[in-house]
Backbone as CSV, one residue per row, in Angstrom:
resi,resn,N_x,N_y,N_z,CA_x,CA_y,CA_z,C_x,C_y,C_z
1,UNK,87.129,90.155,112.923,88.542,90.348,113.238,89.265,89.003,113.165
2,UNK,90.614,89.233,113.467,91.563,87.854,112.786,91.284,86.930,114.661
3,UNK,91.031,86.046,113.953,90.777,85.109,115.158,92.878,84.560,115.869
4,UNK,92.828,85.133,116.976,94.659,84.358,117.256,95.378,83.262,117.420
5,UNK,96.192,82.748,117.002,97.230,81.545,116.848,98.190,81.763,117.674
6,UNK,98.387,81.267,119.038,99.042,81.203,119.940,100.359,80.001,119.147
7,UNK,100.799,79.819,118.367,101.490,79.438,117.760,102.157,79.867,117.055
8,UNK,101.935,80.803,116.574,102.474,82.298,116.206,103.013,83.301,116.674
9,UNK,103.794,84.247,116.716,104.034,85.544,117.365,102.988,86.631,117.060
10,UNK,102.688,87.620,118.083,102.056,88.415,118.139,102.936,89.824,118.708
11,UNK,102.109,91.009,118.105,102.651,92.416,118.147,101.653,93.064,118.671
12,UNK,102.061,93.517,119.913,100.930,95.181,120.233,101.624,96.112,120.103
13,UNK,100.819,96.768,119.220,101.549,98.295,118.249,101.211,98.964,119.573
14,UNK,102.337,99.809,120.227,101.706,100.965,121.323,102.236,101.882,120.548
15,UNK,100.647,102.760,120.346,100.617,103.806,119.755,100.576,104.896,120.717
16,UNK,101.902,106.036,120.700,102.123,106.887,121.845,100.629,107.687,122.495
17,UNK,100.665,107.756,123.432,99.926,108.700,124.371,98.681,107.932,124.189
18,UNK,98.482,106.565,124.328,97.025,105.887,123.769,96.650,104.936,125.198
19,UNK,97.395,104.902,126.132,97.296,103.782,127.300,98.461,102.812,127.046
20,UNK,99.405,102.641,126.436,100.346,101.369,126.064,100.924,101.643,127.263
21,UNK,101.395,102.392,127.801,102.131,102.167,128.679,101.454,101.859,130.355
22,UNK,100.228,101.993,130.078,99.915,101.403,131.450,99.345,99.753,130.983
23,UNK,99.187,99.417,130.450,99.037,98.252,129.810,99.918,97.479,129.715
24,UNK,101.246,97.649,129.714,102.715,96.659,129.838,102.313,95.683,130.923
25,UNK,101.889,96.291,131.752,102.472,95.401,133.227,101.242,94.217,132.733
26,UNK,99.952,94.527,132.353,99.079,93.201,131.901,100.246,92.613,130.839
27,UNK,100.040,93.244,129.547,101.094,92.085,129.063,102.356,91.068,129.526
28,UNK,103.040,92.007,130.306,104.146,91.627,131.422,103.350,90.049,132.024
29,UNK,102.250,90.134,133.088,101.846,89.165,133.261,101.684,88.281,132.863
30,UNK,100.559,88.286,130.972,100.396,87.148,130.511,101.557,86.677,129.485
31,UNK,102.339,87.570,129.392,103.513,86.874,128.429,105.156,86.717,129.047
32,UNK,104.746,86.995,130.148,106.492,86.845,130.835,107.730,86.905,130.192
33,UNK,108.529,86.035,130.278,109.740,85.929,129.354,109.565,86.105,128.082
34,UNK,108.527,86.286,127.514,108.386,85.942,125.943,107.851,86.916,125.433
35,UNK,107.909,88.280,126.401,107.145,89.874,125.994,108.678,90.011,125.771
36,UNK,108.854,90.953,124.539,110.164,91.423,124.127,109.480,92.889,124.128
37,UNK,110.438,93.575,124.274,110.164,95.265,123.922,110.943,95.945,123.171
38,UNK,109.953,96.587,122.123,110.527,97.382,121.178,110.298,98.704,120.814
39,UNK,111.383,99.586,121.919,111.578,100.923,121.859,112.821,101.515,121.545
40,UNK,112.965,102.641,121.119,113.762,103.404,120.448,114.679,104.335,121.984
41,UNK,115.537,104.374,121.495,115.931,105.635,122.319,116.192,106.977,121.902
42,UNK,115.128,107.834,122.574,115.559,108.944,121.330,116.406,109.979,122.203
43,UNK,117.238,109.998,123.284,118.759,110.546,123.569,119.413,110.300,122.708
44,UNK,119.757,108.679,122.608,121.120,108.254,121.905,120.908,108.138,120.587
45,UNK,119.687,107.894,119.993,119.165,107.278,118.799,119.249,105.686,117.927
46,UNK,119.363,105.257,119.598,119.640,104.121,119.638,118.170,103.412,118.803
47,UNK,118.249,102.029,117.475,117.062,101.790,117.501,116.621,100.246,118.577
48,UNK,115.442,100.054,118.404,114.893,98.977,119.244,115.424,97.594,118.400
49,UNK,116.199,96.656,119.546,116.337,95.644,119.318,115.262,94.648,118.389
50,UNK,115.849,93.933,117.515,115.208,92.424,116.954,115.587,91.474,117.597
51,UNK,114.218,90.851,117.813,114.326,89.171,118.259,114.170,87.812,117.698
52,UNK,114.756,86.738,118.343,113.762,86.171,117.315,112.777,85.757,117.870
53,UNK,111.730,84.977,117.368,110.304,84.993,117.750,110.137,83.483,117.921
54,UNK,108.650,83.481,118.497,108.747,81.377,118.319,107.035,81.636,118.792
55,UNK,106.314,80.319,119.191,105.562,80.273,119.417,105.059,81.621,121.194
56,UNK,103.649,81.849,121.358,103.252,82.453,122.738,103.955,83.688,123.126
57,UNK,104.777,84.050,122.134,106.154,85.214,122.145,105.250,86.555,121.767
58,UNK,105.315,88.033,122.263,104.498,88.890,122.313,105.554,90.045,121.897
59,UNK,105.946,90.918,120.777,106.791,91.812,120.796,105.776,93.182,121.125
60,UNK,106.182,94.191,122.158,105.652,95.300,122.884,106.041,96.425,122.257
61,UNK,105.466,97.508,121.704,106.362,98.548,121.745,105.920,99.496,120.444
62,UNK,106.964,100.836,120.107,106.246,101.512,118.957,107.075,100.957,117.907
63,UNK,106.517,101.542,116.774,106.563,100.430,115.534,106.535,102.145,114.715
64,UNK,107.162,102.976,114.514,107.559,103.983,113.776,108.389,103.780,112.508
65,UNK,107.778,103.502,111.548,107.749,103.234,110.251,108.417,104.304,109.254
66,UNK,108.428,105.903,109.734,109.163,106.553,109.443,110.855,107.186,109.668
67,UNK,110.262,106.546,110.753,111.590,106.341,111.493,112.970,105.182,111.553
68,UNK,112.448,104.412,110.565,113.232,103.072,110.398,113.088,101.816,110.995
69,UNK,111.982,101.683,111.840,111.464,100.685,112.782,109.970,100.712,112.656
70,UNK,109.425,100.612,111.783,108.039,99.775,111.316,107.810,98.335,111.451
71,UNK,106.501,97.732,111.767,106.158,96.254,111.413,106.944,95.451,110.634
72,UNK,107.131,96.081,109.443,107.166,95.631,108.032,108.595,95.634,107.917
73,UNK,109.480,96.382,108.350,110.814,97.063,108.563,111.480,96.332,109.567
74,UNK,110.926,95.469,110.218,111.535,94.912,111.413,111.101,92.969,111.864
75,UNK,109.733,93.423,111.819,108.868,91.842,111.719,108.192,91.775,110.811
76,UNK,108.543,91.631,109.454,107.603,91.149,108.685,107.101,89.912,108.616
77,UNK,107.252,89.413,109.119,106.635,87.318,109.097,106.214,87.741,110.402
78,UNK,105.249,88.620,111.281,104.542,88.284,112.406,103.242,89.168,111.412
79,UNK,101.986,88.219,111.546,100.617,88.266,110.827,99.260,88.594,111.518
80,UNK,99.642,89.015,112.980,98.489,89.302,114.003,99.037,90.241,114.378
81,UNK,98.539,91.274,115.217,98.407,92.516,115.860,97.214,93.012,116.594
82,UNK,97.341,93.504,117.966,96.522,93.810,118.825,97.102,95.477,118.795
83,UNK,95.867,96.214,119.264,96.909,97.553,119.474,95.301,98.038,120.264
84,UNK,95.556,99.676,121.095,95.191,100.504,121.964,94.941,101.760,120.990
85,UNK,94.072,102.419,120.548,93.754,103.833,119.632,93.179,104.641,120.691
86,UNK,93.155,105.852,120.248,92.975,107.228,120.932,92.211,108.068,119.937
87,UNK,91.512,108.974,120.376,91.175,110.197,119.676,92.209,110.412,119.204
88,UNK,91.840,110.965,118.010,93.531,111.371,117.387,93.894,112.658,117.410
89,UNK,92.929,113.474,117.798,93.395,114.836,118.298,94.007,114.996,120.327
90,UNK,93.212,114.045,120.727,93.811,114.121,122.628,94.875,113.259,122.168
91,UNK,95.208,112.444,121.916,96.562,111.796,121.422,97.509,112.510,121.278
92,UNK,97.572,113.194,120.033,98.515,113.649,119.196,98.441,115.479,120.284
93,UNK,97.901,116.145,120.730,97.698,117.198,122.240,98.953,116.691,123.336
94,UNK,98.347,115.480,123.946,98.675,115.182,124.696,100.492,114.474,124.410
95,UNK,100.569,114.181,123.355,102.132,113.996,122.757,103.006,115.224,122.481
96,UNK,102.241,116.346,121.837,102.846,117.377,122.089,103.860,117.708,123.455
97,UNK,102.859,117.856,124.811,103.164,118.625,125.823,103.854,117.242,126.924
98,UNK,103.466,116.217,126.262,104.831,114.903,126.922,105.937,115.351,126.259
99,UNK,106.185,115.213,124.845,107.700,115.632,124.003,108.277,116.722,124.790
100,UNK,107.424,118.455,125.194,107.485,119.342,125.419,108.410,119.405,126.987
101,UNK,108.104,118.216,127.856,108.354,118.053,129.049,109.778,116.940,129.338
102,UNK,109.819,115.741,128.340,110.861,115.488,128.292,112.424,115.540,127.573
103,UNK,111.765,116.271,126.227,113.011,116.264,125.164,114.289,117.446,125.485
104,UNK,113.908,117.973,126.529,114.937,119.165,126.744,116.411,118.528,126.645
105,UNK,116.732,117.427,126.507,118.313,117.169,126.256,118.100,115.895,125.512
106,UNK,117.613,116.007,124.470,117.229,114.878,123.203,118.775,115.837,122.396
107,UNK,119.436,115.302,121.485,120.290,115.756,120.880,119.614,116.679,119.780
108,UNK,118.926,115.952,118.936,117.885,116.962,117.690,116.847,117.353,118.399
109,UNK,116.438,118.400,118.798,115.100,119.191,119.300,113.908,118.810,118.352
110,UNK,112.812,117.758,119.159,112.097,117.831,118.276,110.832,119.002,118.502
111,UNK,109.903,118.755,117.090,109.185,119.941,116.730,108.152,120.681,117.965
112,UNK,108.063,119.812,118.745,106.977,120.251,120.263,107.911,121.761,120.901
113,UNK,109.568,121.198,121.023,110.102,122.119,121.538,110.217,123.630,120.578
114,UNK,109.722,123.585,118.971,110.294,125.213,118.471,109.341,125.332,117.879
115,UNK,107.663,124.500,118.327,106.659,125.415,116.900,105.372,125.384,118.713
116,UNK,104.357,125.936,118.630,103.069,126.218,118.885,102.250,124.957,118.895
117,UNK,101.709,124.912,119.840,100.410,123.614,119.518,99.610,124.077,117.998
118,UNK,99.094,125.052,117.884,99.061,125.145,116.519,99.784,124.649,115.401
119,UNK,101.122,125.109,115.503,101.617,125.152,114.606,102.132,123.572,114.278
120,UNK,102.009,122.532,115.396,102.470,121.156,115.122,101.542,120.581,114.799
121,UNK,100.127,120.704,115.384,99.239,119.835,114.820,98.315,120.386,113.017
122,UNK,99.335,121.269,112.652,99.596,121.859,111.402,100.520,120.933,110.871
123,UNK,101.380,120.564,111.113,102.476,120.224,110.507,102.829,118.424,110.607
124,UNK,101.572,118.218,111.417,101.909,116.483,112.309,100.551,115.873,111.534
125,UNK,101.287,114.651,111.546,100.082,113.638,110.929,99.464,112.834,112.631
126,UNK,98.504,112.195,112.693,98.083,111.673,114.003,98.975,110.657,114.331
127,UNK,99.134,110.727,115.846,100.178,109.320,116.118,100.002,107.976,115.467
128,UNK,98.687,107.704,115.434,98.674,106.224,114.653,99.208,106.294,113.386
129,UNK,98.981,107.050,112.555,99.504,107.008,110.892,101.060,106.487,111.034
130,UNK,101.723,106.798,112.565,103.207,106.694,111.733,103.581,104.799,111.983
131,UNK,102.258,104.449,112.948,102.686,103.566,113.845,102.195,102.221,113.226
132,UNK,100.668,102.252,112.552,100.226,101.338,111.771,101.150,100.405,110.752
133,UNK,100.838,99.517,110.561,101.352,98.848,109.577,100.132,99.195,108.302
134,UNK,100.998,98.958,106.858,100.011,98.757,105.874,99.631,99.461,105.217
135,UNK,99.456,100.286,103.827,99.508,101.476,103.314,97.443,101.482,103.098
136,UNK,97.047,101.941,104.559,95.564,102.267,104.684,95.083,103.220,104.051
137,UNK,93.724,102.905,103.530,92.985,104.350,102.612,91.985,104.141,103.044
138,UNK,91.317,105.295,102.784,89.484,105.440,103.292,88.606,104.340,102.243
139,UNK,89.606,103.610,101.848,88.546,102.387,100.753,88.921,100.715,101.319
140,UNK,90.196,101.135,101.808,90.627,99.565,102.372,90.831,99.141,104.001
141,UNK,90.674,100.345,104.878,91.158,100.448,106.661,90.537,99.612,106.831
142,UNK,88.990,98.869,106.647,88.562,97.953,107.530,88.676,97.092,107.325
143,UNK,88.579,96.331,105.458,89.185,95.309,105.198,90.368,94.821,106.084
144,UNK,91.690,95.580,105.941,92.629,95.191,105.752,93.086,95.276,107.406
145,UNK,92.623,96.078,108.444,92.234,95.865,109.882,91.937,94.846,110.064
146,UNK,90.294,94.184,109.667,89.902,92.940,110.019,90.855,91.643,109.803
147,UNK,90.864,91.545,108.910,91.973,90.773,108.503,93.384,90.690,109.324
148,UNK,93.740,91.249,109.487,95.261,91.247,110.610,95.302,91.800,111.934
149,UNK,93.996,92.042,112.421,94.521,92.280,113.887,93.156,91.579,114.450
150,UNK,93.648,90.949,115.377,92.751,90.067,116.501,91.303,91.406,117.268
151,UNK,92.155,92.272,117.756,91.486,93.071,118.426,92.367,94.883,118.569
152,UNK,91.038,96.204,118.309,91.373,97.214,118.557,91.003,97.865,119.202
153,UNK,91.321,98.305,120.608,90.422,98.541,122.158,90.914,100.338,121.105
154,UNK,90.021,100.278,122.816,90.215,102.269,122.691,90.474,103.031,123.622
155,UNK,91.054,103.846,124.201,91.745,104.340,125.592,90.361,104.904,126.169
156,UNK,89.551,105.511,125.876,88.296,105.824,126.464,87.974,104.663,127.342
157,UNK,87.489,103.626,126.414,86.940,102.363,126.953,87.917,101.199,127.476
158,UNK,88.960,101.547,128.108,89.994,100.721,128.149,89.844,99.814,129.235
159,UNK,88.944,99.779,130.100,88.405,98.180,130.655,87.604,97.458,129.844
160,UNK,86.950,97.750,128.846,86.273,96.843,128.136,86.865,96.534,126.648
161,UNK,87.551,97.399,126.592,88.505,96.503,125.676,89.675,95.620,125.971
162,UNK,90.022,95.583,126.991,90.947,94.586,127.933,90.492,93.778,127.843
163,UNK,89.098,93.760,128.800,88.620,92.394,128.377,88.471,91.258,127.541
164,UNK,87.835,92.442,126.312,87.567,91.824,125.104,88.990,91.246,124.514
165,UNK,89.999,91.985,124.555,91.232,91.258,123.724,91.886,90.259,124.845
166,UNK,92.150,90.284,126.239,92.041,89.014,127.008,91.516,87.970,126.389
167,UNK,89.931,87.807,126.260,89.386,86.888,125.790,89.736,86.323,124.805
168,UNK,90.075,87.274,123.466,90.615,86.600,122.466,91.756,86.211,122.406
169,UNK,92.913,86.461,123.369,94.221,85.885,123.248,94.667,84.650,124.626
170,UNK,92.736,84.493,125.229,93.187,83.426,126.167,93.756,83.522,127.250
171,UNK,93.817,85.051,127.524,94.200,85.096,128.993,92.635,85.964,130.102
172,UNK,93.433,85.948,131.018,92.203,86.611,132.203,92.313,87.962,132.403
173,UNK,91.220,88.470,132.103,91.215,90.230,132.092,91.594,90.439,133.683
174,UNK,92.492,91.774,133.534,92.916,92.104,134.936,91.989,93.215,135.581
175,UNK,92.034,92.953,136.960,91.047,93.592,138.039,91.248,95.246,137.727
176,UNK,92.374,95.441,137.312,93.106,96.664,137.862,93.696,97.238,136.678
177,UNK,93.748,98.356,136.206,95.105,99.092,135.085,95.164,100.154,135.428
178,UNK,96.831,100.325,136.231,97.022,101.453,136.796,97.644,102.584,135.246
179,UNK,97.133,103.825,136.024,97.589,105.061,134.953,99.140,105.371,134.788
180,UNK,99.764,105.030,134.075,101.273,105.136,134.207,101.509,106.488,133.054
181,UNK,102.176,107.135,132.605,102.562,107.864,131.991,101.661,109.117,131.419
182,UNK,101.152,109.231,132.485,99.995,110.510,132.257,100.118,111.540,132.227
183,UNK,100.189,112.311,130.990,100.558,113.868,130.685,99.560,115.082,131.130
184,UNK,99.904,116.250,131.856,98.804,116.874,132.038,99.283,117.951,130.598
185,UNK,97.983,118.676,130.675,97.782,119.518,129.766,96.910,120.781,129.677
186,UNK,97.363,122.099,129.537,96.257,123.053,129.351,94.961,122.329,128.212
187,UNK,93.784,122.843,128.492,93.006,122.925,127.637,91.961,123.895,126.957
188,UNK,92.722,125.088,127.273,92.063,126.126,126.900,92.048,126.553,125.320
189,UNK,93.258,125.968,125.125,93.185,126.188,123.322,92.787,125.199,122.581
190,UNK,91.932,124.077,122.988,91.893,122.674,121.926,90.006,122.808,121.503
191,UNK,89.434,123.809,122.111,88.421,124.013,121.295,88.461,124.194,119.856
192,UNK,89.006,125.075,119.754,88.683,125.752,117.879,90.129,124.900,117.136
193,UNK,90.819,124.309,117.804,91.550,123.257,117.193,91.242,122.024,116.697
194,UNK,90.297,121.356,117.210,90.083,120.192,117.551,89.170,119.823,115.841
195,UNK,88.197,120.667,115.425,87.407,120.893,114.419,88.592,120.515,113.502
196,UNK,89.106,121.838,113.313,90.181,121.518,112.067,90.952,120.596,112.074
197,UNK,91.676,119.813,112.779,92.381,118.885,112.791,91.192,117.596,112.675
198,UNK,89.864,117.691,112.889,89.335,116.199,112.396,89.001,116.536,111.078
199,UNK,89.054,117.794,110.614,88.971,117.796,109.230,90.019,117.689,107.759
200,UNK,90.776,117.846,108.475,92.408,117.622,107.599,92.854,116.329,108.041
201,UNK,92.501,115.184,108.696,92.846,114.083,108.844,91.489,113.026,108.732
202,UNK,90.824,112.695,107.479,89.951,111.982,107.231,90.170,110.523,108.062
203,UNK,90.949,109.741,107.328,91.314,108.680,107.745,91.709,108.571,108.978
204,UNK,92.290,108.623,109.837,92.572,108.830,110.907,91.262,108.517,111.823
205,UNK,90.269,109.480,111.788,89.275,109.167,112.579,88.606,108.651,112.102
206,UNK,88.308,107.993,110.956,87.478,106.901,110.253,88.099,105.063,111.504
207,UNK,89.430,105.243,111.223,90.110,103.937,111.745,89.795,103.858,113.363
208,UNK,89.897,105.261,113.884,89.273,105.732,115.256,88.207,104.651,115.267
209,UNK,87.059,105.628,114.689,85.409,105.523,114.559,85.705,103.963,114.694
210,UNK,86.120,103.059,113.598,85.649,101.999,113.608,86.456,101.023,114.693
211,UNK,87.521,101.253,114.954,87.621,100.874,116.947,86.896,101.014,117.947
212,UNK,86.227,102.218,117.737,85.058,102.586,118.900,84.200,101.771,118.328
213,UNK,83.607,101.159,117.500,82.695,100.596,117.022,82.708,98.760,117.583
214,UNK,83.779,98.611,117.816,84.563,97.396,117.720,84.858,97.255,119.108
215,UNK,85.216,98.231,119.511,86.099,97.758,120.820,85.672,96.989,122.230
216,UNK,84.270,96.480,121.886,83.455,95.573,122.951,83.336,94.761,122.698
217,UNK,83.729,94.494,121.251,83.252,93.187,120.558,83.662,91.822,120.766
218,UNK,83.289,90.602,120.799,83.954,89.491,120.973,84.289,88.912,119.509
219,UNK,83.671,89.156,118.323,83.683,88.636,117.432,84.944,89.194,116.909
């Protein structure tokens, strides 16, 4: 993985329903004034502010690339990235029935509110695809991973990947990460779902797989 330059700016992609949001308050700590956040408002459709950047400077936030606010679309001259992955089926579940719970006075209804858990994770690509930087294929994800991001924890293992990306960005892993934005959810229908959706999204859980693979790692 890309070794970090605290001389540089750095980006943690929070990829929805993955732990980013209980994870702020660590970043909050080790980057103080110099954590910028970059979120959207989707009432107003307001997009997320640009900053400018300088050395020890940390931009927070989602990075929706389809949406007009991608990496590439917004910071292209920042060359490191840390980010948090999820199963991409409890992810993209569990985003459903968050959308489902707050969008009731979003101006455009999005798709959680007028189709079926079926019928969205039919129609939805996994949260990371929209959030990644970098046009990834099942021939280049790890290359081109290794290469630009320091470290990729995994919400399963999310004390030991704290750690591990602490270490690499030089700060002190925290005692504590409280659960902030935790969606509940039926789970009576994600059996015979769960199959098909890792099968219509190759990539996706390949980039998974190799986070879980990674996500203890110091190297």
């Amino acid at each position: 993985m890309l070794a970090y330059n605290s001389h540089k700016p750095l980006i943690f992609i929070h990829i929805p329903k993955s732990g980013g949001t209980s994870l702020l308050t660590v970043f909050d700590s080790w980057y103080g004034e110099k954590l910028y956040l970059h979120y959207d408002n989707p009432t107003t459709g307001a997009a997320p502010k640009i900053y400018k950047l300088g050395p020890l400077s940390c931009v927070y936030g989602h990075f929706h690339k389809h949406h007009g606010f991608g990496v590439e679309q917004r910071y292209a001259e920042v060359k490191q990235f840390v980010t948090i992955l999820r199963d991409p089926f409890d992810a993209i579940v569990s985003r459903y029935y968050y959308v489902r719970k707050v969008a009731t006075d979003w101006p455009v209804p999005p798709p959680p509110l007028k189709q079926t858990l079926a019928e969205f994770l039919a129609s939805q690509q996994p949260n990371m695809m929209h959030h990644l930087p970098f046009k990834l294929n099942l021939n280049n994800y790890q290359q081109i991973l290794s290469q630009n991001f320091i470290h990729i924890g995994i919400t399963e293992q999310l004390s030991a990947s704290i750690k591990c990306m602490a270490k690499k960005l030089g700060h002190q892993a925290p005692s504590h990460i409280p659960k902030i934005n935790v969606s509940e959810r039926p789970r009576e229908f994600e059996s015979y779902l769960r199959t098909d959706f890792r099968i219509h999204n190759p990539l996706a859980y390949a980039i998974y797989e190799f986070a879980v693979e990674n996500h203890d790692s110091f190297d």
